[in-house]
N, C-alpha and C positions, 0 to 999 in steps of 0.2 A: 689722696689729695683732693681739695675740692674744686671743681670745676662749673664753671659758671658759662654755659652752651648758650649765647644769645640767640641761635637761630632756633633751637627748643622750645628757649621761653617765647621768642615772639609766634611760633608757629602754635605755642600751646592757649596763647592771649589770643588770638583770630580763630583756632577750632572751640575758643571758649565761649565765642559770641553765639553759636549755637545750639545753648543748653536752653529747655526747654523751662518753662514754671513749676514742673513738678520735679526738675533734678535741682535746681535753687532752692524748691522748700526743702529738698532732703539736704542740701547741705547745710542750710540754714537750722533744719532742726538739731543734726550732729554738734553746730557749734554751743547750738543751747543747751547741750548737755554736757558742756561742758568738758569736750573728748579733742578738742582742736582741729587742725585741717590740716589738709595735704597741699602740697602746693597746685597741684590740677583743681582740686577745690577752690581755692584760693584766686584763681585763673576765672574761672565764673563769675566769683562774686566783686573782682575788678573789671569784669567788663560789662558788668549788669547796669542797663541805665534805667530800669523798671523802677516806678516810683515808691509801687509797691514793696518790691525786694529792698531795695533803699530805705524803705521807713521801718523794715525787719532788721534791716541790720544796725541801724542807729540803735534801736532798743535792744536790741540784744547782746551789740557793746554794752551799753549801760545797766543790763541787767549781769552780765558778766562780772564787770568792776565793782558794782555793787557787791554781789557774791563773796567775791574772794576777797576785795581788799575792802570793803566796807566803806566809811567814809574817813580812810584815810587817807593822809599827802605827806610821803615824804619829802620833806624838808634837806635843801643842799644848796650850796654856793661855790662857783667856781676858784684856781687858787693859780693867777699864772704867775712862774718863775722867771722865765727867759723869754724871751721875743728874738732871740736870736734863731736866725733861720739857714738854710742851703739850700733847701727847694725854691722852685718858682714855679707857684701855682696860680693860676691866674684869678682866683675868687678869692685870694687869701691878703689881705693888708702885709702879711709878716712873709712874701713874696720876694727871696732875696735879692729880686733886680730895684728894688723898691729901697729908698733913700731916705731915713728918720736915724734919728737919735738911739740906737737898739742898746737895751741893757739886760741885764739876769740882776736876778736880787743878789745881796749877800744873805749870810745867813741871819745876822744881825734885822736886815730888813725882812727876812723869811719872818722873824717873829715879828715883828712890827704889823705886819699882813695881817697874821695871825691873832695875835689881840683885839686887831678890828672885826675880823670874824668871828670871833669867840664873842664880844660885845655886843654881836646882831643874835646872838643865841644860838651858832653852828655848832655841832659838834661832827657832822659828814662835810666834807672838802674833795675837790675834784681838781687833783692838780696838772696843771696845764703847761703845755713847753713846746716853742719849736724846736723841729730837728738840725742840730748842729754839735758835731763830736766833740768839735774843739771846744767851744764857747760854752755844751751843754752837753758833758759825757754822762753817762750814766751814775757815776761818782757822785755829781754833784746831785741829782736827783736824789739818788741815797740820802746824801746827808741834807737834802732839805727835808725828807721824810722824817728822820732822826729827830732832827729840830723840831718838827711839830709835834712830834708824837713824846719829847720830852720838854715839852711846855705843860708846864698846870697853871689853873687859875684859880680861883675863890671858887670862882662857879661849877669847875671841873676841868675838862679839857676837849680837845680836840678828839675823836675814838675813834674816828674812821679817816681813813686817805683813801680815796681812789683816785687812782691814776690814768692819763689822758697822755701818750708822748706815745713819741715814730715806731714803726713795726722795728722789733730788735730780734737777737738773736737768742737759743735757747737757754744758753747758759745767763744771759741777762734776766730773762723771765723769770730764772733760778734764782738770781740775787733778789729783784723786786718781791717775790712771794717770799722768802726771808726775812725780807722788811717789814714783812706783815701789811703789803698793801691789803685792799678789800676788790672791789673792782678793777682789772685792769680795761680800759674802755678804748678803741680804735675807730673810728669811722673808717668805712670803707670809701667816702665820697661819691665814687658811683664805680657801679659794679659795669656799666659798660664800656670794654676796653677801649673800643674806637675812642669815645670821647675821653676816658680816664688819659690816655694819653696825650689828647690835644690840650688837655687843661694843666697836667703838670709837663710841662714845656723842658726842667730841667730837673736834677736832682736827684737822691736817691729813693727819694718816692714816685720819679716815673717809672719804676719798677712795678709792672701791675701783679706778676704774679708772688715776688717774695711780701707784698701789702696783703695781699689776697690770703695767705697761707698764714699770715701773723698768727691767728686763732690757736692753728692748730701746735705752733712754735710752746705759744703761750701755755697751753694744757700739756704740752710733754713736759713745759719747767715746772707745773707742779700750780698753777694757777688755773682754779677750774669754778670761777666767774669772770667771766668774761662780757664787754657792753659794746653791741654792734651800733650800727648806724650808717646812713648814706644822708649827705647833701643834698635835700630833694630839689629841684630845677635847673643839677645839672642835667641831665638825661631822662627820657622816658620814667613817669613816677611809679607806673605800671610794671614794669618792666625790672625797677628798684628793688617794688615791693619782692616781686618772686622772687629777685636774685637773693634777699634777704632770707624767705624762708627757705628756701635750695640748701644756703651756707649754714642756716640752723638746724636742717635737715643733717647734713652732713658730719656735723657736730655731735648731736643726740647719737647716729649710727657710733661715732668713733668712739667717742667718750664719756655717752652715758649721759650729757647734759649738754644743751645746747646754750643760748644767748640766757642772761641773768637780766639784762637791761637792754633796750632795744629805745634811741633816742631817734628825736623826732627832728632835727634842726633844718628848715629852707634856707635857701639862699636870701641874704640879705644884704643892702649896701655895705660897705667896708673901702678905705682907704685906696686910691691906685687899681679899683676895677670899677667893670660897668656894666651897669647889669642889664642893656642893652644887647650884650655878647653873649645871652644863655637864653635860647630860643627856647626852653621847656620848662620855665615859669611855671609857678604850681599854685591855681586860684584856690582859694578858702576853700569853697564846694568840695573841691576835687582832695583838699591838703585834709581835711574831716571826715573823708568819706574815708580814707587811706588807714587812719589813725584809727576809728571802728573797726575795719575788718582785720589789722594788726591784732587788736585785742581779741575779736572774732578765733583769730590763724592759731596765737598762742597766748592762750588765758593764763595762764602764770607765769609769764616773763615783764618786768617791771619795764613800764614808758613813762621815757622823761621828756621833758619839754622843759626848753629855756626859756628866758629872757629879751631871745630873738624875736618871740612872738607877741602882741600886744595884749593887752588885759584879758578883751574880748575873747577874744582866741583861744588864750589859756583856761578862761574860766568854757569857754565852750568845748574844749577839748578833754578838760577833766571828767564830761559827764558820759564821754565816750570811750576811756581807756587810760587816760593819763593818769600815772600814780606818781608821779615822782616832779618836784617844780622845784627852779632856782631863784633866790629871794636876794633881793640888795647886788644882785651881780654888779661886778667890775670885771670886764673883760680887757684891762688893761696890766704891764707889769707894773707893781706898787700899786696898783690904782686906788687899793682902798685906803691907804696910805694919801694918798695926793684927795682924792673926796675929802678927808677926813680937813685937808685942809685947804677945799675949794677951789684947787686948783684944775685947771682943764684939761679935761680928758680926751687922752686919745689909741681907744681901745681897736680891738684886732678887729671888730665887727659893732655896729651902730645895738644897743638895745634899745629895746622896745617898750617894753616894761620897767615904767620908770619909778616904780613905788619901791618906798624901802622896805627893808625887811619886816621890820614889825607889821606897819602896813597891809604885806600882802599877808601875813600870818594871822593879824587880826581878823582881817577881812576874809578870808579861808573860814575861820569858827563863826563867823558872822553867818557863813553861807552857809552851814551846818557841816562844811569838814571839822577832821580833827590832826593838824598839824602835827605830822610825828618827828622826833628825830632820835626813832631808834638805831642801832648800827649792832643790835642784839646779835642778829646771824651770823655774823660774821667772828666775834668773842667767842661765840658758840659751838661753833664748827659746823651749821648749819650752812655750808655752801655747793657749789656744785650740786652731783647726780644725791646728796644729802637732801639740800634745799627742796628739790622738783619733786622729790617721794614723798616729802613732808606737804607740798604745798598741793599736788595732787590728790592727795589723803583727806586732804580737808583739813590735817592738823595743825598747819600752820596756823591758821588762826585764832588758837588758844595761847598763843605766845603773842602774836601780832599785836592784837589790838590793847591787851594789857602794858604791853610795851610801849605803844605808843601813849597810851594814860597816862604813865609812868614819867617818859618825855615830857608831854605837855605839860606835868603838875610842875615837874623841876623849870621848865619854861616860863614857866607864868608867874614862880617863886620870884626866880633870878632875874629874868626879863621884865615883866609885865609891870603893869601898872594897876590903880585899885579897878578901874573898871574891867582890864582886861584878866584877872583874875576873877575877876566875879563871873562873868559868863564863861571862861574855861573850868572854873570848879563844878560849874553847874551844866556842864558839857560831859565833864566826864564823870561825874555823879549821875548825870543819867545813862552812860556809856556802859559804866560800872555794871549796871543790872543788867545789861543784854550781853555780858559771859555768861555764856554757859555750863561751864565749868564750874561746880560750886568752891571747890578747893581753888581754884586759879583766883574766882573773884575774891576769897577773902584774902587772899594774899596779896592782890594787886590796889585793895579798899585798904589792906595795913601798912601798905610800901606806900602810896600815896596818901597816907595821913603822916606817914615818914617825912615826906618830904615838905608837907603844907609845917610841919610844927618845928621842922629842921632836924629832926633826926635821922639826916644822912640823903645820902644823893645815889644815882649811879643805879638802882635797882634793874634786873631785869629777869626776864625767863628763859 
């Protein structure tokens, strides 16, 4: 079981403050090979206030992310069903002591959602739900999964769900992997129990330890990607981070693969709190430096960032680790639905990022990313202790970046406009030559003329 020793970690942060510049370069060089870190490593390099070591670790997140994920961004938007709740958390709008209008879609409006999404050019969704048995059993989850995944369009459809709802039991996790979710995704809020408990006040998420143990529920039913995360400014960010890699630690020991996705979300305004009441607020400085050494700790686990965070941020945080960004969010139920017809929103959490989807996608290939939205590995069975062997190997990226070619051409066909095909063709035209592969690039130059002339969609490796 995994256990999370707060007196460990804090006592391993205070002997960490007295690592020397020659035990920093050495753990600084292990990261640059690309070999990851321990968490006692990891302990160093959050408590290093050296300005030096700090401008080693910037660059060598960035030279990490480069590496492996090259310049690409996966591409996703969020999918909530239900607002109905029974916890009461006190950072959360959907806080069941909290008095609004609370509804779940029907299925009918599950597709309505869905065509809006499908119309920004998603084909990855993250679907979202408070916890509530009655109002929001697993059942209904199920068959809004169903409904999406038996939606088609012109353009294609929807290929990937991952999932975002309360720590369940393992026979549940059995159903969802079933369903062929792709990620199942949990925040853990914050791994220190003191506070974890004074923030969920009621409910069956103030249970810290059955929240805590979700992961390993989740891998015996047979789902082996799994998307961590903690609430940064509820509690020590320091502190966060180690509990983070402890639990991924623990994970990789058990089952062979640890976190697939490791998201970035702060605390942000929302409905019925105050953010007056969380004394451990996490400045830029401190929220950038964190997101470096995550990528630093563990170079092939996928960081996302939302919506939550402002342009700036996002575009500053991709050069340090973030591979993964959500475009045109609605973090409301219907919401995209209600936008669609200007009507006022009122979402679980304020965004930030207020560009819509094309928008941010344009302006990604503007910046010389290249917007993907592949959901290849997952069709593939490239998941779990699969995934980590391939991506470790290096050979993921003979699949990756063709795939996301592949994406963007079908993007810019369906989506796009004359000018934003014109610089995506010529984006991935020049993309094309730097496979190295010489069999992968002329199959990914054939599937991509596939798709510019219409003969056919969906391609991948």
């Amino acid at each position: 079981m995994v256990r999370i020793d707060k007196e460990y970690i804090q006592n391993l942060l205070s002997e960490a403050k007295g690592a020397d510049d020659a035990q920093i370069t050495g753990i600084l060089d292990k990261a640059e090979r690309l070999a990851g870190l321990s968490h006692k490593e990891i302990a160093a390099l959050l408590v290093s206030e050296n300005p030096t070591h700090l401008a080693r670790i910037f660059a060598i997140a960035g030279q990490i992310k480069k590496h492996i994920y090259g310049n690409r961004i996966v591409m996703f938007a969020p999918l909530y069903v239900s607002d109905y709740c029974v916890n009461k958390c006190t950072y959360c709008s959907y806080n069941c002591a909290h008095t609004f209008g609370r509804r779940k879609l029907t299925l009918p409006e599950v597709r309505e959602e869905v065509k809006h999404l499908e119309q920004m050019g998603h084909k990855r969704i993250a679907l979202e739900a408070g916890e509530h048995d009655a109002e929001c059993p697993l059942d209904y989850i199920l068959d809004c999964i169903r409904t999406i995944y038996d939606m088609k369009f012109e353009n294609g459809a929807i290929r990937r769900v991952n999932v975002n709802i309360a720590a369940t039991t393992v026979d549940n996790y059995r159903r969802l992997q079933e369903a062929g979710i792709g990620t199942y995704i949990l925040f853990q809020e914050t791994y220190d129990k003191d506070i974890y408990e004074k923030v969920h006040t009621a409910g069956p998420k103030k249970d810290f330890a059955y929240h805590l143990t979700a992961f390993d529920r989740a891998m015996e039913g047979g789902i082996d990607d799994v998307g961590a995360g903690v609430l940064f400014g509820l509690a020590d960010p320091y502190f966060e981070v180690m509990s983070l890699m402890l639990h991924n630690e623990h994970l990789e020991a058990r089952f062979g693969a640890g976190f697939h996705t490791i998201s970035m979300p702060r605390l942000c305004p929302a409905d019925g709190m105050d953010m007056k009441a969380f004394p451990n607020l996490v400045d830029d400085d401190t929220f950038e430096k964190i997101a470096a050494i995550i990528r630093l700790a563990v170079p092939f686990t996928g960081m996302i960032l939302s919506t939550r965070e402002n342009r700036a941020m996002r575009e500053k945080l991709l050069t340090v680790g973030v591979s993964q960004l959500s475009a045109g969010s609605s973090t409301e139920v219907g919401g995209y639905a209600k936008r669609a017809m200007h009507k006022e929103a009122m979402p679980q959490f304020r965004v930030t990022d207020e560009r819509t989807a094309p928008e941010i996608i344009s302006e990604l290939l503007d910046s010389g990313y290249l917007p993907s939205f592949c959901t290849a590995c997952y069709r593939s069975g490239r998941t779990g202790d699969r995934f980590m062997a391939l991506a470790k190997s290096g050979q993921i990226k003979n699949v990756c970046l063709p795939n996301a070619l592949m994406t963007l051409a079908e993007y810019a066909m369906d989506y796009g406009d004359d000018a934003f095909r014109e610089k995506a063709h010529k984006a991935i035209d020049t993309s094309i030559k730097g496979i190295g592969n010489e069999k992968v690039q002329t199959q990914t130059r054939t599937n991509v003329d596939k798709i510019i002339s219409g003969g056919g969609r969906d391609f991948y490796l």
